[in-house]
VMD Tcl script that draws the C-alpha trace (Angstrom):
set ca {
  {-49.77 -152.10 -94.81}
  {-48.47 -155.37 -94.93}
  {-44.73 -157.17 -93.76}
  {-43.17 -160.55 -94.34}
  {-40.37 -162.40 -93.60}
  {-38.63 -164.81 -94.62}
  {-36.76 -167.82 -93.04}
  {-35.72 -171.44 -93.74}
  {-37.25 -173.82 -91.03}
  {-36.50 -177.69 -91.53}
  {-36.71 -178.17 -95.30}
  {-39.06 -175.37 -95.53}
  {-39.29 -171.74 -96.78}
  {-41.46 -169.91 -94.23}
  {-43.26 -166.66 -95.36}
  {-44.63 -164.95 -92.37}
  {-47.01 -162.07 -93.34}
  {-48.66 -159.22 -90.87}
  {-51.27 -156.76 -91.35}
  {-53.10 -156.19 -94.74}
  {-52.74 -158.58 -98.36}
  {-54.90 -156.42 -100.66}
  {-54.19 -154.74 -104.02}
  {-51.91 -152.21 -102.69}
  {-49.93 -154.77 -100.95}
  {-49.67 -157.65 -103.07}
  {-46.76 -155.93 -105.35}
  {-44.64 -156.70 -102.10}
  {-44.79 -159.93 -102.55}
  {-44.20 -160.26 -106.13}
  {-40.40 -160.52 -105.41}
  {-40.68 -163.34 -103.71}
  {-42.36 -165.41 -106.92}
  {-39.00 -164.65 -108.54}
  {-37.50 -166.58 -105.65}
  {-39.16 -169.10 -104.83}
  {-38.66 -170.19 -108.46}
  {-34.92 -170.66 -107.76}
  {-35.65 -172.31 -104.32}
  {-34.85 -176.42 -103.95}
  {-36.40 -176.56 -100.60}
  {-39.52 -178.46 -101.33}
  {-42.14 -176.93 -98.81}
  {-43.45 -173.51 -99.00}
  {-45.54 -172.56 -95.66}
  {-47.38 -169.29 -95.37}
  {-47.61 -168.05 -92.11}
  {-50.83 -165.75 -92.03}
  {-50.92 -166.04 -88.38}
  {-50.57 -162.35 -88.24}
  {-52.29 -161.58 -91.31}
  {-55.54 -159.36 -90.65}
  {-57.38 -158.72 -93.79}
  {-57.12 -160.55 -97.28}
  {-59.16 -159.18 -100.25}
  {-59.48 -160.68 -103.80}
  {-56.08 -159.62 -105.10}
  {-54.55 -161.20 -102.21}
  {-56.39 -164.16 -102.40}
  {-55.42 -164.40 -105.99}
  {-51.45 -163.72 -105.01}
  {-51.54 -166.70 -102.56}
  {-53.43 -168.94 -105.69}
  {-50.80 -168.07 -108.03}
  {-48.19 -168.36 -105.22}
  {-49.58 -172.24 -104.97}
  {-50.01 -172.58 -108.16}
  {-46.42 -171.59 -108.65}
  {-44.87 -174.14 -106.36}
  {-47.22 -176.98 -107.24}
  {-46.19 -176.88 -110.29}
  {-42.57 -177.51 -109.29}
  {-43.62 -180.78 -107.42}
  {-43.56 -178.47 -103.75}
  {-46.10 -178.76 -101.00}
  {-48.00 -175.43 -100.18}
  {-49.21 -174.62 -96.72}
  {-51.00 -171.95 -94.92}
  {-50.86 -171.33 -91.43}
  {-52.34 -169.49 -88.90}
  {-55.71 -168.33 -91.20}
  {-58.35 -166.86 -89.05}
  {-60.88 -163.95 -88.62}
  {-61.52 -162.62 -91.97}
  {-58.99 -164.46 -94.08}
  {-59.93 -167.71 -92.94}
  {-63.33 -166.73 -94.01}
  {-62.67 -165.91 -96.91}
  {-61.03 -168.69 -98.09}
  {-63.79 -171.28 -97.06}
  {-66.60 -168.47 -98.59}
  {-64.28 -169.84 -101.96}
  {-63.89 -173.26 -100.54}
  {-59.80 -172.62 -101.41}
  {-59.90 -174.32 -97.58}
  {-60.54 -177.85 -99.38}
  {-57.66 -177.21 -102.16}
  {-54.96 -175.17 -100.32}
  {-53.47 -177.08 -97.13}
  {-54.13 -174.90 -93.75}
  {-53.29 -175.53 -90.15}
  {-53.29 -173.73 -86.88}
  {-49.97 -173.16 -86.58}
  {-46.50 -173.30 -87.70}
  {-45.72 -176.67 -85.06}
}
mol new
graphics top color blue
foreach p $ca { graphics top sphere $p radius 0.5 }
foreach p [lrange $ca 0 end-1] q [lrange $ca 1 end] { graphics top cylinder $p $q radius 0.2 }
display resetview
């Protein structure tokens, strides 16, 4: 299962996402593409803090979500990768593309 929220946070659009980003989940965040289209704020963080488990169709939702806001001049972040995620993103080396910090601060 997976949750998010969402929040402006100085000039930013925070996603914060818990629990699971595979295939069943990713349709949840397909909304938010819609969105984030229409958005002028120019940073879009990911907070994966409390994100437990990514698997290829997540991975490729948070690729198009970059890809998305790159293309409108933004700056992507991720936050808060770890465990299993963060793994998985340096097994693809998305880790040297993709922006990620420790935390939201």
């Amino acid at each position: 299962m997976l949750t998010y929220q969402r929040k402006e946070m100085n000039q930013a659009i925070v996603l914060t996402l818990e629990g699971l980003l595979n295939l069943q989940t990713t349709r949840i965040l397909q909304k938010e593409v819609s969105f984030l289209e229409k958005q002028p704020l120019p940073i879009v963080i990911i907070d994966a803090t409390a994100l437990n488990q990514i698997d290829s169709a997540g991975v490729g939702t948070l690729v198009s979500l970059f890809k998305l806001v790159k293309g409108q001049d933004k700056n992507f972040k991720i936050v808060g990768l770890h465990r299993q995620p963060l793994e998985i993103f340096k097994l693809l080396n998305l880790h040297k593309v993709i922006v990620l910090h420790e935390t939201l601060e």
